[in-house]
Phi, psi and omega in degrees: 000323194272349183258349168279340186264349174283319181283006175266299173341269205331311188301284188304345142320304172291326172280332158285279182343303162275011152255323159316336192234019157300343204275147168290105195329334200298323177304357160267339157356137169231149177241138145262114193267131183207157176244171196206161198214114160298080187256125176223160192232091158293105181286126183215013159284183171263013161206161175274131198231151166235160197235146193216100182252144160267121203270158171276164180322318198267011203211355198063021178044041203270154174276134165211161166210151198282151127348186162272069176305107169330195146276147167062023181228213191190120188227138175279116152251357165202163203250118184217148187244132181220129181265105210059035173209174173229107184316133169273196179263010198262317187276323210242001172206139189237326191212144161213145194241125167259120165224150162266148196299001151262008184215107183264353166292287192275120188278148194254326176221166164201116184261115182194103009275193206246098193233130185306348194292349155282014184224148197245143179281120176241015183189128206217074190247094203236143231245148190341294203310323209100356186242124185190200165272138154230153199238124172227158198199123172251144167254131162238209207170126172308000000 
């Protein structure tokens, strides 16, 4: 009797155990919807320029600078991620200083502060959520 009621445990042991870990993992999931931002600078002037940015206050305010952006070209200088928001140019810069690249002193432009209404959206894919890239862009021109 006592070895039939230890394989009725054992069974019934086995049976809680494997309905338990039957559930589907996928039902824990958490999705956090986050966005993203794209920044370019279309050189459509006669000289070749470089740019020296400050990131906003949410960014450390860290200092970074581009390449040499040709004349006539287009270049991404900075790339940014927000987890429930979809980044502006407001969230992602507080100054950005335009020089041309043999005269690294005298800034020629300065956007400060950093406001969107100075970047044109040229590209926009944001997803069921609302979240999604956006591709901005300032042109400059002589």
């Amino acid at each position: 009797m006592k070895f039939f009621n230890l394989i009725k445990a054992y069974i019934l042991f086995i049976v809680i155990v494997t309905s338990s870990c039957g559930k589907n993992s996928d039902d824990n999931i958490i999705i956090e919807p986050a966005g993203s931002a794209e920044y370019f600078i279309n050189n459509e002037t006669n000289k070749d320029i470089v740019i020296i940015y400050q990131k906003s206050e949410e960014l450390g305010f860290e200092i970074d600078t581009t390449d040499v952006i040709e004349k006539n070209t287009s270049l991404k200088i900075f790339e940014d991620g927000i987890i429930g928001v979809n980044p502006v140019p407001k969230n992602s810069f507080s100054e950005i200083k335009f020089y041309e690249s043999q005269d690294l002193i005298n800034t020629f432009s300065i956007l400060s502060p950093v406001e969107n209404e100075d970047w044109t959206v040229i590209n926009q894919d944001l997803g069921s959520s609302g979240y999604g890239l956006t591709t901005y862009e300032i042109k400059l021109t002589d």
